[in-house]
Backbone as numpy.savetxt, mean C-alpha at the origin, in Angstrom:
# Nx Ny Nz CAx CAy CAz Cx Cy Cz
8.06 -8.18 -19.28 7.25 -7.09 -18.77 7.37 -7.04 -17.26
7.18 -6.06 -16.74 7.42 -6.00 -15.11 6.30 -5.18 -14.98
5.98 -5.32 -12.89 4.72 -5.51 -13.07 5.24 -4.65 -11.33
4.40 -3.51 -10.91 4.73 -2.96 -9.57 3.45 -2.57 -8.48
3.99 -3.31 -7.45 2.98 -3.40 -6.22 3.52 -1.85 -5.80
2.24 -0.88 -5.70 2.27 0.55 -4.95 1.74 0.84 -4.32
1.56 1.66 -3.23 1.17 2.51 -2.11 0.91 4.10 -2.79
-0.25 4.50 -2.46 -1.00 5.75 -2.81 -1.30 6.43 -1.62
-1.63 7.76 -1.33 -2.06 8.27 0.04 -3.52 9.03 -0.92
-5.07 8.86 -0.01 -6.21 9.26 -0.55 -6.03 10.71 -0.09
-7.11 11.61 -1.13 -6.86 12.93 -0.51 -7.31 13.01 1.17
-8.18 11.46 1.60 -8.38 11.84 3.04 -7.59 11.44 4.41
-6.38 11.07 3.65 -5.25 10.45 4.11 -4.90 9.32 4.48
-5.98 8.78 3.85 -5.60 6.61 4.33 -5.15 6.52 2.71
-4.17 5.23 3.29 -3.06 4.43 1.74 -4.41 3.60 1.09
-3.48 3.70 -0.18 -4.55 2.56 -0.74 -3.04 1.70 -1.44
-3.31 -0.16 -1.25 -2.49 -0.85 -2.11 -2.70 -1.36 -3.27
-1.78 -1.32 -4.50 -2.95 -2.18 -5.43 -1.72 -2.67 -6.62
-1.46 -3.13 -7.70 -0.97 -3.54 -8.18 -0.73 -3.24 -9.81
-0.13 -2.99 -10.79 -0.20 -2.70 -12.06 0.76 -2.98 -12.75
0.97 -2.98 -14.05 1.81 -3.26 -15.09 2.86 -1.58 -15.65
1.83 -0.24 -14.86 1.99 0.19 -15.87 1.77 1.70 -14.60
2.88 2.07 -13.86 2.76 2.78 -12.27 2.14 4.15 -12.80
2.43 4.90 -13.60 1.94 6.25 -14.03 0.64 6.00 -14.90
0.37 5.39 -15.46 -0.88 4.76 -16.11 -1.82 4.47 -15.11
-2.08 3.83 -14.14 -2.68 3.58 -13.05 -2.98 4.75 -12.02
-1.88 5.27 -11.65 -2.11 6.31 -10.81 -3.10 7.44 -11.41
-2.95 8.05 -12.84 -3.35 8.90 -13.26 -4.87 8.26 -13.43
-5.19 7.28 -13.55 -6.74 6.38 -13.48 -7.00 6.44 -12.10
-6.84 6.26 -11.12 -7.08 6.74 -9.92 -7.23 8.37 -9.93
-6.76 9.38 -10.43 -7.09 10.56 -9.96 -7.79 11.16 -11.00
-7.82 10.26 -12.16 -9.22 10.55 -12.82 -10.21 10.08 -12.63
-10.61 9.38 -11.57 -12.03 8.84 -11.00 -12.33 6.89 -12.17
-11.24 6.41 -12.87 -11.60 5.56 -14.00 -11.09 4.15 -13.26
-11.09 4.23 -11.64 -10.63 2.71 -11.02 -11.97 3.18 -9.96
-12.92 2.35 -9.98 -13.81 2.61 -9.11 -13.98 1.97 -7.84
-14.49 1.86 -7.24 -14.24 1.15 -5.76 -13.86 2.17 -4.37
-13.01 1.80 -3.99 -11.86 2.73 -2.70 -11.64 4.20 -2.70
-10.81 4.40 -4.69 -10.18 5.35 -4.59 -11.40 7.05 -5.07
-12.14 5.95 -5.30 -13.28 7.15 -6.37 -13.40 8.14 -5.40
-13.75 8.15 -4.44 -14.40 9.08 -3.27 -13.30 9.65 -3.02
-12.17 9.01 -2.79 -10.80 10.15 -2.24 -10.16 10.54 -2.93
-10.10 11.48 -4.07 -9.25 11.67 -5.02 -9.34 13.38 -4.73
-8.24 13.77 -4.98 -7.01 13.48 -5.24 -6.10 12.19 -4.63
-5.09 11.43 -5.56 -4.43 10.43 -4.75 -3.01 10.90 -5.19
-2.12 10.81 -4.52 -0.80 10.81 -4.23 0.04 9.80 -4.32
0.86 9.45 -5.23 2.01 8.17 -5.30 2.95 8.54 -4.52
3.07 7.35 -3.38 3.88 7.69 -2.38 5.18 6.40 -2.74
4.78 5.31 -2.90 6.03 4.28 -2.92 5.41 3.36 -4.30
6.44 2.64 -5.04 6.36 1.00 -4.92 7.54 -0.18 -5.45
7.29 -1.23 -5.54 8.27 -2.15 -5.96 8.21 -3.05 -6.92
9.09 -3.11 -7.96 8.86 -3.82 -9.74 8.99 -5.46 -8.98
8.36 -6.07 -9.89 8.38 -7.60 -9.47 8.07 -7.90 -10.96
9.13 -9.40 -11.30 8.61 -9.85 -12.75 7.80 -10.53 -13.03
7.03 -10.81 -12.53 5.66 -11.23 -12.68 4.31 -10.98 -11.96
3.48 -11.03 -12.73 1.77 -10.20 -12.18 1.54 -11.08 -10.85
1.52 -12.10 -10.78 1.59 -12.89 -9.60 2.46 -12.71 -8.29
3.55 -12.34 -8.40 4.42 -11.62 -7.61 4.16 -10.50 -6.68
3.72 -9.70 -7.68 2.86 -8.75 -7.09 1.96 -8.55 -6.85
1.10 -9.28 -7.64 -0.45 -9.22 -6.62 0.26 -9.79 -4.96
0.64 -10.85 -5.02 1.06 -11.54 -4.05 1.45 -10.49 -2.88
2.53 -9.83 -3.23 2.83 -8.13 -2.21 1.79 -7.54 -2.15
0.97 -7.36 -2.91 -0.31 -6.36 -2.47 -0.94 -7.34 -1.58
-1.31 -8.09 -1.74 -2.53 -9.13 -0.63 -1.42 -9.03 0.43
0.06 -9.14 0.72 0.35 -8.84 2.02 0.57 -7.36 2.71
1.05 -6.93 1.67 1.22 -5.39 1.96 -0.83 -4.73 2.48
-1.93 -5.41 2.18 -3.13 -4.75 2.64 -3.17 -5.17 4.02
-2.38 -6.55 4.28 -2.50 -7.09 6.01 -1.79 -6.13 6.84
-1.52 -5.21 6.55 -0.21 -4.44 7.49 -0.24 -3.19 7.95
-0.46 -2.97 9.43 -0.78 -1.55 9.72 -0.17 -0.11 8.97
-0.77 0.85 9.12 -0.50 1.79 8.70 1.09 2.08 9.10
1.56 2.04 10.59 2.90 2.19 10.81 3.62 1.17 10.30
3.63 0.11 9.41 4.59 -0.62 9.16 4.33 0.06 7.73
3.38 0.14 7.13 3.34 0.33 5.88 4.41 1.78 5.59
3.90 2.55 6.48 5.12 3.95 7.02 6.44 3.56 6.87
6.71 2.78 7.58 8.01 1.92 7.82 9.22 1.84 6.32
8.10 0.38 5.79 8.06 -0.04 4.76 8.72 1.26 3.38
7.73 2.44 3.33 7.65 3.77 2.54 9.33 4.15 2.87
9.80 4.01 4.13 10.80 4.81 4.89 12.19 4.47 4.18
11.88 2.98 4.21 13.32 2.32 3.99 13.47 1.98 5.70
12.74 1.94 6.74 12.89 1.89 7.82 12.61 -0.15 8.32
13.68 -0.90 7.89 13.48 -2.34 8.12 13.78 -2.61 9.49
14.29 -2.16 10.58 14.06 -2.52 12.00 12.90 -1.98 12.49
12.10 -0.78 11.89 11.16 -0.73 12.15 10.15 -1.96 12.03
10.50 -2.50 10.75 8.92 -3.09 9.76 9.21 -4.49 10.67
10.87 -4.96 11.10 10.74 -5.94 11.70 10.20 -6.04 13.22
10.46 -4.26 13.89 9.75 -4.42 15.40 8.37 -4.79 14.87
7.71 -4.21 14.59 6.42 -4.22 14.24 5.68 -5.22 13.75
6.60 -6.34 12.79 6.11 -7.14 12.68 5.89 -8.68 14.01
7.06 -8.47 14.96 7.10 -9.22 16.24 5.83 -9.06 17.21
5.52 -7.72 16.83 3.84 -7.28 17.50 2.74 -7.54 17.33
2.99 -8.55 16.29 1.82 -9.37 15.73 1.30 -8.60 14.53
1.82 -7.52 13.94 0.85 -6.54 12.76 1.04 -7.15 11.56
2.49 -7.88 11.39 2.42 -9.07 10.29 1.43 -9.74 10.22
0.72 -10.40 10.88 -0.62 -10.93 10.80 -1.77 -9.93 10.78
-1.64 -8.41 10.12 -3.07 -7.98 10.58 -3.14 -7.47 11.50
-3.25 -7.78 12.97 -3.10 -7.31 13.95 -2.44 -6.58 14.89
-2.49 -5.01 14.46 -1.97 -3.84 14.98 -1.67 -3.80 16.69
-0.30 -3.19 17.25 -0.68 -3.20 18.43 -1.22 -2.35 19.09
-1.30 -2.26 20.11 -1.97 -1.19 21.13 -1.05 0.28 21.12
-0.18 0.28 20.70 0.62 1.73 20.55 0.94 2.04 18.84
0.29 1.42 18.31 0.48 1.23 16.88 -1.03 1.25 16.13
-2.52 2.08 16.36 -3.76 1.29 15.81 -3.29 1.54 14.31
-3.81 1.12 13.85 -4.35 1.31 12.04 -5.41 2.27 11.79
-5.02 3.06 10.69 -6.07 4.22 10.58 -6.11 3.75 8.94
-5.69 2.55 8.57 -5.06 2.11 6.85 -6.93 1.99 6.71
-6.80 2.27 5.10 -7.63 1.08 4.81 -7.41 0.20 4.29
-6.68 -0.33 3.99 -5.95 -1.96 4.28 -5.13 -1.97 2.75
């Protein structure tokens, strides 16, 4: 079974990250209001990216890092843009910490 860490855009335009077995199954539970938490309030949601990993652990694992990561890397990331995701990550946003020409508007 394979298992994919994704990126969503809320109808109020912050990503949401999260993890599933099952990418169109999930999404469509998000824009039917049936994942409560984050996405309830912003729906409509939008599938913008994600990546299969073979195991649930794997990917949770990408989601808990993929939520540390500013909005422009996460951009990046979406792009296929890897000298980006690597400037960005030298700026300290790999850890969380966005730089000063880079804030985070994510919600994580």
């Amino acid at each position: 079974m394979a298992f994919w860490t994704y990126i969503i855009r809320c109808s109020d335009g912050s990503y949401y990250v999260g993890h599933t077995d099952d990418i169109d199954y999930r999404v469509a539970q998000h824009n039917d209001g049936k994942v409560g938490g984050y996405t309830s309030k912003r729906r409509p949601v939008t599938y913008l990216w994600s990546e299969q990993f073979p195991t649930r652990d794997e990917a949770f694992s990408a989601e808990r890092r993929l939520k540390g990561w500013s909005r422009a890397k996460k951009e990046a990331l979406m792009a296929g843009d890897w000298k980006l995701v690597n400037l960005l990550a030298q700026n300290g946003e790999a850890r969380g910490q966005p730089s000063a020409q880079h804030p985070s508007t994510s919600s994580g």
